[in-house]
PQR file of N, CA, C, O and H, with PARSE charges and radii, in Angstrom:
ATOM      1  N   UNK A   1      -1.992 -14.375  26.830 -0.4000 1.5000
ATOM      2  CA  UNK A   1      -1.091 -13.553  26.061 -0.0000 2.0000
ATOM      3  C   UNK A   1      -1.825 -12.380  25.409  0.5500 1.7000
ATOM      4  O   UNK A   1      -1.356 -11.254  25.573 -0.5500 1.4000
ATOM      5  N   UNK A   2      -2.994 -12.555  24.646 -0.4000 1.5000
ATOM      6  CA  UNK A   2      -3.910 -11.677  24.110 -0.0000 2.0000
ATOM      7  C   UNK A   2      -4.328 -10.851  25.364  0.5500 1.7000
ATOM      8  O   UNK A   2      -4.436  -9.682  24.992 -0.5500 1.4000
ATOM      9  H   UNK A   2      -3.375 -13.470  24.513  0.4000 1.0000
ATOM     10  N   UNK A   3      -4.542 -10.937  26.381 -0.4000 1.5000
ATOM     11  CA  UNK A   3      -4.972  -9.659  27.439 -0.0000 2.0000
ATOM     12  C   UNK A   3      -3.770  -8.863  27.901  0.5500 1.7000
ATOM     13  O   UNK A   3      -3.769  -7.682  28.247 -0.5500 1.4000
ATOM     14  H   UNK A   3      -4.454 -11.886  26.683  0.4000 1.0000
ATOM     15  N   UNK A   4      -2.751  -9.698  27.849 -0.4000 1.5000
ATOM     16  CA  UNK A   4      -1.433  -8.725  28.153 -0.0000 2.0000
ATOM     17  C   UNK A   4      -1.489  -7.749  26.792  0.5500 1.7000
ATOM     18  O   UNK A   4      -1.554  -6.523  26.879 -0.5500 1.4000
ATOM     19  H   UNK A   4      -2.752 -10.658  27.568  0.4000 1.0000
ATOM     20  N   UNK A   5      -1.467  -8.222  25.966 -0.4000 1.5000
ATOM     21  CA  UNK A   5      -1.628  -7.198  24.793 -0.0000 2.0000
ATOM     22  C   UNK A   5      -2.460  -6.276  24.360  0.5500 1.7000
ATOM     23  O   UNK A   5      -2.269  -5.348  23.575 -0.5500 1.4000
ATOM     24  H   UNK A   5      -1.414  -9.218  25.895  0.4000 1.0000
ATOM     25  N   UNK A   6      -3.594  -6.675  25.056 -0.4000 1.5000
ATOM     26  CA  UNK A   6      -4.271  -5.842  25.375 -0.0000 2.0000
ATOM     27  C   UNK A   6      -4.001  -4.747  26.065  0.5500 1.7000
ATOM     28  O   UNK A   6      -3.885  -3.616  25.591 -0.5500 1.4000
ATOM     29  H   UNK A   6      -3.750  -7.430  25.694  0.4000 1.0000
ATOM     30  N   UNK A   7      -3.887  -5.089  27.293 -0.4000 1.5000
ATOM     31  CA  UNK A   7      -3.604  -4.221  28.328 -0.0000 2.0000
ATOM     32  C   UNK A   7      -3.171  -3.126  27.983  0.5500 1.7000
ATOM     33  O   UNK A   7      -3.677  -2.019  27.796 -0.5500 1.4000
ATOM     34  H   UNK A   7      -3.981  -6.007  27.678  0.4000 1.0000
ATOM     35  N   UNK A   8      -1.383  -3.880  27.863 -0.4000 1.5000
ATOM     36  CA  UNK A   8      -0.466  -2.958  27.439 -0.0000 2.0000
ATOM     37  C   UNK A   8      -0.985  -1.693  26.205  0.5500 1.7000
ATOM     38  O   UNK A   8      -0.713  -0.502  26.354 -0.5500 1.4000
ATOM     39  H   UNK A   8      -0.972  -4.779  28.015  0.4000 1.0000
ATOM     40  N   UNK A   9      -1.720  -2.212  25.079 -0.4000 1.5000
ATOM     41  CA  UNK A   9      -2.357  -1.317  24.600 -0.0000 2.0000
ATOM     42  C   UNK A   9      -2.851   0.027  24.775  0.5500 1.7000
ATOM     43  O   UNK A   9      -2.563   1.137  24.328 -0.5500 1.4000
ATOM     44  H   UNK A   9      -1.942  -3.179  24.959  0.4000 1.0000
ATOM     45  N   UNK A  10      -4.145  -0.713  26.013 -0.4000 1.5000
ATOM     46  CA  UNK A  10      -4.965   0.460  26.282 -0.0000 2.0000
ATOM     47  C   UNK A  10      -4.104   1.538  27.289  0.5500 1.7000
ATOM     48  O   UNK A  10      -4.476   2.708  27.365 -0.5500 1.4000
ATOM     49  H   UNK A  10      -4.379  -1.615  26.376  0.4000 1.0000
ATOM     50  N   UNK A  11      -3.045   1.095  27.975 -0.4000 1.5000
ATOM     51  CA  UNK A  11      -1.860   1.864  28.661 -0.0000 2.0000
ATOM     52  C   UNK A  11      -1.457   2.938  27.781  0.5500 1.7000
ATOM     53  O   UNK A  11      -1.285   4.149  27.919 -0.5500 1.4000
ATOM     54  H   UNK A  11      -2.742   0.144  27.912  0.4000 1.0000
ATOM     55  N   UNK A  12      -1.359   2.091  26.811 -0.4000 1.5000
ATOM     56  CA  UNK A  12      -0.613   3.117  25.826 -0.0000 2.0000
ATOM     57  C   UNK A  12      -1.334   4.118  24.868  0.5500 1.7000
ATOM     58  O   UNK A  12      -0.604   4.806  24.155 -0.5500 1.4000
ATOM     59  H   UNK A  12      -1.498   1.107  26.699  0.4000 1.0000
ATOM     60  N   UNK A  13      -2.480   4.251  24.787 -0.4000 1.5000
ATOM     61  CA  UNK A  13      -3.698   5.014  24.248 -0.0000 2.0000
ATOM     62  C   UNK A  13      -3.864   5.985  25.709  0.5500 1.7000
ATOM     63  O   UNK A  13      -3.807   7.205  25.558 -0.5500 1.4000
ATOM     64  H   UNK A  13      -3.073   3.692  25.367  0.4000 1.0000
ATOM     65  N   UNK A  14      -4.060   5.446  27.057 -0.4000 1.5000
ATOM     66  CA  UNK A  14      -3.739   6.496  27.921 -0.0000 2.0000
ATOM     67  C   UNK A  14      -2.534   7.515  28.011  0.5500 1.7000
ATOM     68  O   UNK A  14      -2.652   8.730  28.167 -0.5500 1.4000
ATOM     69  H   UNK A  14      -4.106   4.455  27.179  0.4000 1.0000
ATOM     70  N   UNK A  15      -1.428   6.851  27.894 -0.4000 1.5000
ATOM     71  CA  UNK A  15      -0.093   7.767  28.128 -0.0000 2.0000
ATOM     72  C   UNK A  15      -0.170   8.259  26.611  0.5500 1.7000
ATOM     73  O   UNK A  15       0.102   9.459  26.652 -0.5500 1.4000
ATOM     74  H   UNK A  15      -1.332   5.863  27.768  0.4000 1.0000
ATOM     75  N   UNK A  16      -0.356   7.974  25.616 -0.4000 1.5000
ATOM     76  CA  UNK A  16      -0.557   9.053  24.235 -0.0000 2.0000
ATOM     77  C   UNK A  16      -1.264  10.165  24.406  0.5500 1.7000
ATOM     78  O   UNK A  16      -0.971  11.174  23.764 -0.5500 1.4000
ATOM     79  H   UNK A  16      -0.577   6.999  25.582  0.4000 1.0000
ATOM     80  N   UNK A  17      -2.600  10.146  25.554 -0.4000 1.5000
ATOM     81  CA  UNK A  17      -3.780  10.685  25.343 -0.0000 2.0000
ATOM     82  C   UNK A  17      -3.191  12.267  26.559  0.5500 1.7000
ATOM     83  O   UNK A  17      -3.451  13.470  26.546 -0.5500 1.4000
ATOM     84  H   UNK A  17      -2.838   9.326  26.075  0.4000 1.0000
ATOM     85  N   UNK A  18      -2.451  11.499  27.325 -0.4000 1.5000
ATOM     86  CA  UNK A  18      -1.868  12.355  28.422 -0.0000 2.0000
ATOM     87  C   UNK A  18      -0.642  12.944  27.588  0.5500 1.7000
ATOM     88  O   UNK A  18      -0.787  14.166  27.547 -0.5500 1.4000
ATOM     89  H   UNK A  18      -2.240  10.522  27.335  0.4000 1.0000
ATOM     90  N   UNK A  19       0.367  12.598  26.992 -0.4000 1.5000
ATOM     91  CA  UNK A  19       1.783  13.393  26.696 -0.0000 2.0000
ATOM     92  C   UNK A  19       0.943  14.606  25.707  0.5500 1.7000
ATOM     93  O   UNK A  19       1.234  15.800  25.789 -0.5500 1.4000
ATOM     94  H   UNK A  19       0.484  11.605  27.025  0.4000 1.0000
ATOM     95  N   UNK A  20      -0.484  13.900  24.475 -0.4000 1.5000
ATOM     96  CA  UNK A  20      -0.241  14.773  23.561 -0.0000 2.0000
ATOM     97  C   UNK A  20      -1.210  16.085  24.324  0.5500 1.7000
ATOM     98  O   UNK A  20      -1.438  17.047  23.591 -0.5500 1.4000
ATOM     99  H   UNK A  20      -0.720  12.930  24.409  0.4000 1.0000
ATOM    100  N   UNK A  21      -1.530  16.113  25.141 -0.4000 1.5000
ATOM    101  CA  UNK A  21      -2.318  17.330  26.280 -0.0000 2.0000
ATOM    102  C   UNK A  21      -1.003  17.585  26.570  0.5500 1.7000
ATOM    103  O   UNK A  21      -0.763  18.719  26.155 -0.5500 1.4000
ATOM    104  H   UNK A  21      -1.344  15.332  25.737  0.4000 1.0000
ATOM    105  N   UNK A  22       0.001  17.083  27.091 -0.4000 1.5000
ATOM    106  CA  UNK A  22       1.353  18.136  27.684 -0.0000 2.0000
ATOM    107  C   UNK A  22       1.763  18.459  26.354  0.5500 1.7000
ATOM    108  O   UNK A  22       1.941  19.677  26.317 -0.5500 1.4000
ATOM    109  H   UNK A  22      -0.194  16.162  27.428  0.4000 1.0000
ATOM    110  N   UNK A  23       2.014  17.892  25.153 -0.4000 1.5000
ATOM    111  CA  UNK A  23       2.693  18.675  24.039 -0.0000 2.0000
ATOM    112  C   UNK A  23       1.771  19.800  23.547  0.5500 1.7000
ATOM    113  O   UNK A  23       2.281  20.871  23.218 -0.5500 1.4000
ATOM    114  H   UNK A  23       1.869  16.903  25.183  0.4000 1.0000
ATOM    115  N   UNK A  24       0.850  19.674  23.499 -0.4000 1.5000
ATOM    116  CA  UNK A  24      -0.352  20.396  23.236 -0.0000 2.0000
ATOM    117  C   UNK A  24      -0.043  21.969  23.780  0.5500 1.7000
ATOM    118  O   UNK A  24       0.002  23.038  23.171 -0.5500 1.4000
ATOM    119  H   UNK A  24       0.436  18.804  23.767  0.4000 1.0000
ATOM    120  N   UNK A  25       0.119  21.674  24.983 -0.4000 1.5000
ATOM    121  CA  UNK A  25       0.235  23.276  26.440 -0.0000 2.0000
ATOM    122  C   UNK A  25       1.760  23.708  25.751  0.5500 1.7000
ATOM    123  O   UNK A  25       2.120  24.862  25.984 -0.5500 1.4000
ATOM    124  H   UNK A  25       0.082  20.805  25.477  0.4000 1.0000
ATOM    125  N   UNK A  26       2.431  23.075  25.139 -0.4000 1.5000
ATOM    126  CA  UNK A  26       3.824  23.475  25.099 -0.0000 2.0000
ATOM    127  C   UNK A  26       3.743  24.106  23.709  0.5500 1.7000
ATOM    128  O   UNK A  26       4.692  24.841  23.439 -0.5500 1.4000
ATOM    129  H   UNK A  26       2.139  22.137  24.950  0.4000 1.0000
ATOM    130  N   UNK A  27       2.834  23.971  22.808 -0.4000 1.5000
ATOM    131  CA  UNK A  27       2.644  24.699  21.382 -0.0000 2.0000
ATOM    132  C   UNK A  27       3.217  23.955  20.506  0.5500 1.7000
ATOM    133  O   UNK A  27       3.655  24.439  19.462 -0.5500 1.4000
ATOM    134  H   UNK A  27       2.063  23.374  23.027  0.4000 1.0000
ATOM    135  N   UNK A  28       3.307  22.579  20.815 -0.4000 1.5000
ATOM    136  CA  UNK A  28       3.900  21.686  19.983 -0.0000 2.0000
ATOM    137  C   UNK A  28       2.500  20.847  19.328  0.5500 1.7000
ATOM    138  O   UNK A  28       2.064  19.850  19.905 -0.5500 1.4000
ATOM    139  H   UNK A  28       2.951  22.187  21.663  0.4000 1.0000
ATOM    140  N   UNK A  29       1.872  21.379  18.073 -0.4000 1.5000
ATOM    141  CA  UNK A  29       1.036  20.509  17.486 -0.0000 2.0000
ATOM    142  C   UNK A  29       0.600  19.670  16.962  0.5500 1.7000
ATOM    143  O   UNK A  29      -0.149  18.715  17.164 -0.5500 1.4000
ATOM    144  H   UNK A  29       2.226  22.189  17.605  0.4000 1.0000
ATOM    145  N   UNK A  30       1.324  20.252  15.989 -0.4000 1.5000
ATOM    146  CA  UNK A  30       1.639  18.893  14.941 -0.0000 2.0000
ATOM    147  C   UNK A  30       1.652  17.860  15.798  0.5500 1.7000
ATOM    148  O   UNK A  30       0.611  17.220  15.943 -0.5500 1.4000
ATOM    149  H   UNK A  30       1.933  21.028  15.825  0.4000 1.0000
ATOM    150  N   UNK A  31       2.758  17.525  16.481 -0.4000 1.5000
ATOM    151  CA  UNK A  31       2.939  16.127  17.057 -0.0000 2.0000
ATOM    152  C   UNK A  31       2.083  15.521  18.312  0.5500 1.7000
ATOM    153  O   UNK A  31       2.282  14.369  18.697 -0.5500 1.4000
ATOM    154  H   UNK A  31       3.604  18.045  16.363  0.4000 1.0000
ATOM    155  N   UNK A  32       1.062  16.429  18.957 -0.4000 1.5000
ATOM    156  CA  UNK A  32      -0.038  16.493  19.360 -0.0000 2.0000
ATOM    157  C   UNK A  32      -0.828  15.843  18.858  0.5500 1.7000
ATOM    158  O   UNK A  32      -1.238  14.729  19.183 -0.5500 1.4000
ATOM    159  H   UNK A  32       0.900  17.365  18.644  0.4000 1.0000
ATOM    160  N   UNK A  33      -1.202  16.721  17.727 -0.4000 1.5000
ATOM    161  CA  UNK A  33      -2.569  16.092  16.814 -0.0000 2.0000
ATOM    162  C   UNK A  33      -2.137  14.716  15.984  0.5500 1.7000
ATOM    163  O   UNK A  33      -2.958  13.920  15.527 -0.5500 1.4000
ATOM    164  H   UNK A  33      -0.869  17.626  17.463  0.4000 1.0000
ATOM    165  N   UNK A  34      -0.674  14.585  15.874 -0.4000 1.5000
ATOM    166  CA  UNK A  34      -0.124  13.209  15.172 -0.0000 2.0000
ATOM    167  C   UNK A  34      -0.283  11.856  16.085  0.5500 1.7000
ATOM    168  O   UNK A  34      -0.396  10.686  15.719 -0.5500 1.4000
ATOM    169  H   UNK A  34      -0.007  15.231  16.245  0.4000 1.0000
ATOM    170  N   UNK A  35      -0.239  12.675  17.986 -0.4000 1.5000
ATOM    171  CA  UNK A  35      -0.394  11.516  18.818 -0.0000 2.0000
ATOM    172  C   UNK A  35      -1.751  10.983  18.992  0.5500 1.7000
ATOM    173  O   UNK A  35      -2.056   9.791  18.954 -0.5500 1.4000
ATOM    174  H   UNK A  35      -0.147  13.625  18.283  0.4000 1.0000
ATOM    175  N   UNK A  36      -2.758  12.262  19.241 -0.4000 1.5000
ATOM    176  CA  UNK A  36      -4.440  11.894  19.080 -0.0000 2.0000
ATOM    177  C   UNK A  36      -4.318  10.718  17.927  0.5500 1.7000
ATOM    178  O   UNK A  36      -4.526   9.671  18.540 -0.5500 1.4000
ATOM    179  H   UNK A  36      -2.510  13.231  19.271  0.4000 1.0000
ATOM    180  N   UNK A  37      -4.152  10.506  16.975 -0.4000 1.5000
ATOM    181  CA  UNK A  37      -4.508  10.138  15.865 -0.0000 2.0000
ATOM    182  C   UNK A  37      -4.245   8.813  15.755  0.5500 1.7000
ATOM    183  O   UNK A  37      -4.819   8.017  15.013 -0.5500 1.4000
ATOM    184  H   UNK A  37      -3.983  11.357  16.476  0.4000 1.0000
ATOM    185  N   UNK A  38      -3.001   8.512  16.825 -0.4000 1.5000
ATOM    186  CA  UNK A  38      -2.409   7.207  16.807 -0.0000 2.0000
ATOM    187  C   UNK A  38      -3.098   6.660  17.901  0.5500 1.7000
ATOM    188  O   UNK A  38      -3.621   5.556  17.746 -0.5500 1.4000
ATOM    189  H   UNK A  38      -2.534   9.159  17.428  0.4000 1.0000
ATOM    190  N   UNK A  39      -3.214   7.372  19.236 -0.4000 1.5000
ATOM    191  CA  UNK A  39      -4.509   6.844  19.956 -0.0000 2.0000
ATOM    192  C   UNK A  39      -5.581   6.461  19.557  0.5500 1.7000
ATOM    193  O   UNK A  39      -5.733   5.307  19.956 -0.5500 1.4000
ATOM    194  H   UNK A  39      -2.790   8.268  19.363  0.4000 1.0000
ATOM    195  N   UNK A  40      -6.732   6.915  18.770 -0.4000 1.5000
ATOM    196  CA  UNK A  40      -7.736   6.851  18.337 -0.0000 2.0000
ATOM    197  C   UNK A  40      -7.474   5.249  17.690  0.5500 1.7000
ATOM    198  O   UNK A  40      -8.201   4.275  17.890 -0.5500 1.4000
ATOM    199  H   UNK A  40      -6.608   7.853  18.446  0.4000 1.0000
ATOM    200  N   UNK A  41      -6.537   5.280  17.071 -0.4000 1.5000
ATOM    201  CA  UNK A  41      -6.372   3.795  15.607 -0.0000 2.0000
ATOM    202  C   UNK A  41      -5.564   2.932  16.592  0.5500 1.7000
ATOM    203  O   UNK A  41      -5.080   2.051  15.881 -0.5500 1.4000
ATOM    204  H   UNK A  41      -5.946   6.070  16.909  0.4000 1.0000
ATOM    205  N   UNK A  42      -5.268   2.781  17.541 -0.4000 1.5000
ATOM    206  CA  UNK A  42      -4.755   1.899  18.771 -0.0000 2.0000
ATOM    207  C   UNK A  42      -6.136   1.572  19.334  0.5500 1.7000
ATOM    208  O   UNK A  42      -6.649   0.455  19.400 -0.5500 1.4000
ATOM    209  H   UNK A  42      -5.661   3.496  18.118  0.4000 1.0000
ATOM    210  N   UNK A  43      -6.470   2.332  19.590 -0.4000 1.5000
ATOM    211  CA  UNK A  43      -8.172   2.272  20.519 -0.0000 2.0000
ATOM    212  C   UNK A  43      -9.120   1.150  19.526  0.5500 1.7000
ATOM    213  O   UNK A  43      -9.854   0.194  19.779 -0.5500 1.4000
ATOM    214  H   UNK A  43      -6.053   3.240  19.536  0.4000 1.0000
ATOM    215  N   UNK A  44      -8.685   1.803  18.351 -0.4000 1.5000
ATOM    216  CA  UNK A  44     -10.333   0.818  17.091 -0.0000 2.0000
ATOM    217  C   UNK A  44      -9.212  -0.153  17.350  0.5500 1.7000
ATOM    218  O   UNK A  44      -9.785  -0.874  18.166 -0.5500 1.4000
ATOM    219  H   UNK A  44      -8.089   2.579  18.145  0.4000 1.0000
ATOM    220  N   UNK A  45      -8.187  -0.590  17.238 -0.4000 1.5000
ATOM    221  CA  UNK A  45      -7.438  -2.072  17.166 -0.0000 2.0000
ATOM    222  C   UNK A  45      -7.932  -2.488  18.375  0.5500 1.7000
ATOM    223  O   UNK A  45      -8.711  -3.423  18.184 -0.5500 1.4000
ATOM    224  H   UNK A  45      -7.721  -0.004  16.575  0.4000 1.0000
ATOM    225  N   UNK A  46      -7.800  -2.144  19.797 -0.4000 1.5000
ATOM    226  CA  UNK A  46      -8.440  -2.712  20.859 -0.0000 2.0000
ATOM    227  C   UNK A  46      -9.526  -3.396  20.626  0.5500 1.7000
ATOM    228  O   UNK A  46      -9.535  -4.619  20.483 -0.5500 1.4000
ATOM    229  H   UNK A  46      -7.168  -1.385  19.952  0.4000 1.0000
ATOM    230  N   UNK A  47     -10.589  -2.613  20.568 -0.4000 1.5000
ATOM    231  CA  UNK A  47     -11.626  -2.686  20.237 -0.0000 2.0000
ATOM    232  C   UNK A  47     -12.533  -3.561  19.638  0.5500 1.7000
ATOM    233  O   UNK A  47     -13.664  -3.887  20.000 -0.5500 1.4000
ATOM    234  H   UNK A  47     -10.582  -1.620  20.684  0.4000 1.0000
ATOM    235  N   UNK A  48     -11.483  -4.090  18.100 -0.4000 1.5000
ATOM    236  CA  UNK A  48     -11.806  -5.155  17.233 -0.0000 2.0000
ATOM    237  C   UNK A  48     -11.090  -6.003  18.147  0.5500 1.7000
ATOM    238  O   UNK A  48     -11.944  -6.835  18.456 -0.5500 1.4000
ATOM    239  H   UNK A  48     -10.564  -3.826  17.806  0.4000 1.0000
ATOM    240  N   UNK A  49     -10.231  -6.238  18.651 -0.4000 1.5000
ATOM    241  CA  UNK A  49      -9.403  -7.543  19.077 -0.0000 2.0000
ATOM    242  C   UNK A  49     -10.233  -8.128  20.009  0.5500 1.7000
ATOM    243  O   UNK A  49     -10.233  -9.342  20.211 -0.5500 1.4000
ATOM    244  H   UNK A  49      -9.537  -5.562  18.400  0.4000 1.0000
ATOM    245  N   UNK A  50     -11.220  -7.037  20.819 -0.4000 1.5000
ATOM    246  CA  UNK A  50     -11.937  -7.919  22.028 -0.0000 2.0000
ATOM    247  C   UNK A  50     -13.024  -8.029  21.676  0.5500 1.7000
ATOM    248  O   UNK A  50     -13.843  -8.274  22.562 -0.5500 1.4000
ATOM    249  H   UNK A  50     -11.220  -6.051  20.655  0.4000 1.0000
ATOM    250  N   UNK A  51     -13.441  -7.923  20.487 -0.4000 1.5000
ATOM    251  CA  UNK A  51     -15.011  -8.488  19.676 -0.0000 2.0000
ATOM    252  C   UNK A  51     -14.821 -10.519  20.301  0.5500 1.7000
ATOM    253  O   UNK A  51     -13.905 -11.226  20.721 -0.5500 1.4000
ATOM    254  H   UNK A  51     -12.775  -7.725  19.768  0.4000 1.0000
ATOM    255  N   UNK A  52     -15.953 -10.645  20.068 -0.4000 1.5000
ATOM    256  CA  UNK A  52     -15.857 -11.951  19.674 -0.0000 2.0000
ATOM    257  C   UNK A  52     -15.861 -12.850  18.646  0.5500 1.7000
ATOM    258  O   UNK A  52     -16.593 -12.434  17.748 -0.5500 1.4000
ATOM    259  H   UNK A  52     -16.697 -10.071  19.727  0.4000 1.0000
ATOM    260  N   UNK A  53     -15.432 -13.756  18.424 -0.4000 1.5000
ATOM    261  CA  UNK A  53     -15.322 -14.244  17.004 -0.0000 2.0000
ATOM    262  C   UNK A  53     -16.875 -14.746  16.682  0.5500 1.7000
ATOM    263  O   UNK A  53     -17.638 -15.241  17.511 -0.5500 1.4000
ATOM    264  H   UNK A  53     -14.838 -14.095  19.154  0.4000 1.0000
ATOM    265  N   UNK A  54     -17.225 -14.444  14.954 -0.4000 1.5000
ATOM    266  CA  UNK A  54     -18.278 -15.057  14.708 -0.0000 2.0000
ATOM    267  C   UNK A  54     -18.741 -16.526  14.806  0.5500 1.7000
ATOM    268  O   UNK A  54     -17.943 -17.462  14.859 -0.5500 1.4000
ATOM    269  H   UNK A  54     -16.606 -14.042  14.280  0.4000 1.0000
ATOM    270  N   UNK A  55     -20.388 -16.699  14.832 -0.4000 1.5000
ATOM    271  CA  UNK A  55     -20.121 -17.801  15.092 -0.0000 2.0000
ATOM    272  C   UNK A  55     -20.284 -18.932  14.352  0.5500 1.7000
ATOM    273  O   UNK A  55     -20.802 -19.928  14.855 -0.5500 1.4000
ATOM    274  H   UNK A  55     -21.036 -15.939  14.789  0.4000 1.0000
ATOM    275  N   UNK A  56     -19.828 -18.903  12.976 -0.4000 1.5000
ATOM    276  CA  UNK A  56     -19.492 -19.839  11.695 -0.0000 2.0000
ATOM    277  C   UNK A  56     -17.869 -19.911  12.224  0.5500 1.7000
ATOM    278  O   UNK A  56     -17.085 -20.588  11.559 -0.5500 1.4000
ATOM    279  H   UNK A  56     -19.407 -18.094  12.567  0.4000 1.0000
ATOM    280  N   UNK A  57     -17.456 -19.291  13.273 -0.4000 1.5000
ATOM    281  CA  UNK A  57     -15.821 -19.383  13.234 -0.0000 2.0000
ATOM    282  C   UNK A  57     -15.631 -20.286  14.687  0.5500 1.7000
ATOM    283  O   UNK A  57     -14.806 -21.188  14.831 -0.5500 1.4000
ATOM    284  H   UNK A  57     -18.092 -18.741  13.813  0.4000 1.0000
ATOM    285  N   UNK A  58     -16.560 -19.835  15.676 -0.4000 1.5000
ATOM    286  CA  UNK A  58     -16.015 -20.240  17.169 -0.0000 2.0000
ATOM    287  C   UNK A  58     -16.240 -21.868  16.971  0.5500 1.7000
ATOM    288  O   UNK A  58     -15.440 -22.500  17.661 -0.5500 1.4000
ATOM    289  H   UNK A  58     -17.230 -19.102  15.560  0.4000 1.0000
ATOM    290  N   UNK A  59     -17.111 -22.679  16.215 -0.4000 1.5000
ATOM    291  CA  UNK A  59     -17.306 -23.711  16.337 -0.0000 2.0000
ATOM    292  C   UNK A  59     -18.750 -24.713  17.165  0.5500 1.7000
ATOM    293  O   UNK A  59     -19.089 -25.893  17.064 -0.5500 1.4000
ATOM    294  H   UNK A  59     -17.761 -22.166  15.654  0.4000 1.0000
ATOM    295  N   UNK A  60     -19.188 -23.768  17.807 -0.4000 1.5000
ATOM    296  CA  UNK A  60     -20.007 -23.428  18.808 -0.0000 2.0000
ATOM    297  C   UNK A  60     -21.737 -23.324  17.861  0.5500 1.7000
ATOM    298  O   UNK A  60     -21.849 -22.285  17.210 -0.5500 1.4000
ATOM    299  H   UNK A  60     -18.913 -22.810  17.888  0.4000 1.0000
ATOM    300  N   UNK A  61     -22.662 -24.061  17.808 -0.4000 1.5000
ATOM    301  CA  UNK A  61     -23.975 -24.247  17.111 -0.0000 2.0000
ATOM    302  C   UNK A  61     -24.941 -22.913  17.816  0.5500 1.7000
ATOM    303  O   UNK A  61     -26.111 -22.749  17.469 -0.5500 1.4000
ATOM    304  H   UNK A  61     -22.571 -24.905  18.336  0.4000 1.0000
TER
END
């Protein structure tokens, strides 16, 4: 379940990363630079989610 969510994620940090380059060409900024921004903080959530857990937590000596 966690890699589907993943996935779907990093899909979606791509298609953000692609529309806000087409809003971008169209002179639409603001909502450009509002989409970068939500990519970027989607990306660090990825990111942390596929860390591994410490190991006082996994159970594991």
């Amino acid at each position: 379940m966690l890699n589907t969510a993943l996935s779907m994620a990093v899909l979606a940090v791509i298609l953000l990363v692609i529309g806000s380059g087409a809003l971008w060409r169209r002179g639409v900024r603001k909502q450009a630079i509002l989409m970068i921004v939500l990519a970027v903080i989607l990306g660090a959530n990825v990111a942390i989610w596929s860390l591994p857990p410490p190991a006082a937590l996994s159970g594991k000596p």
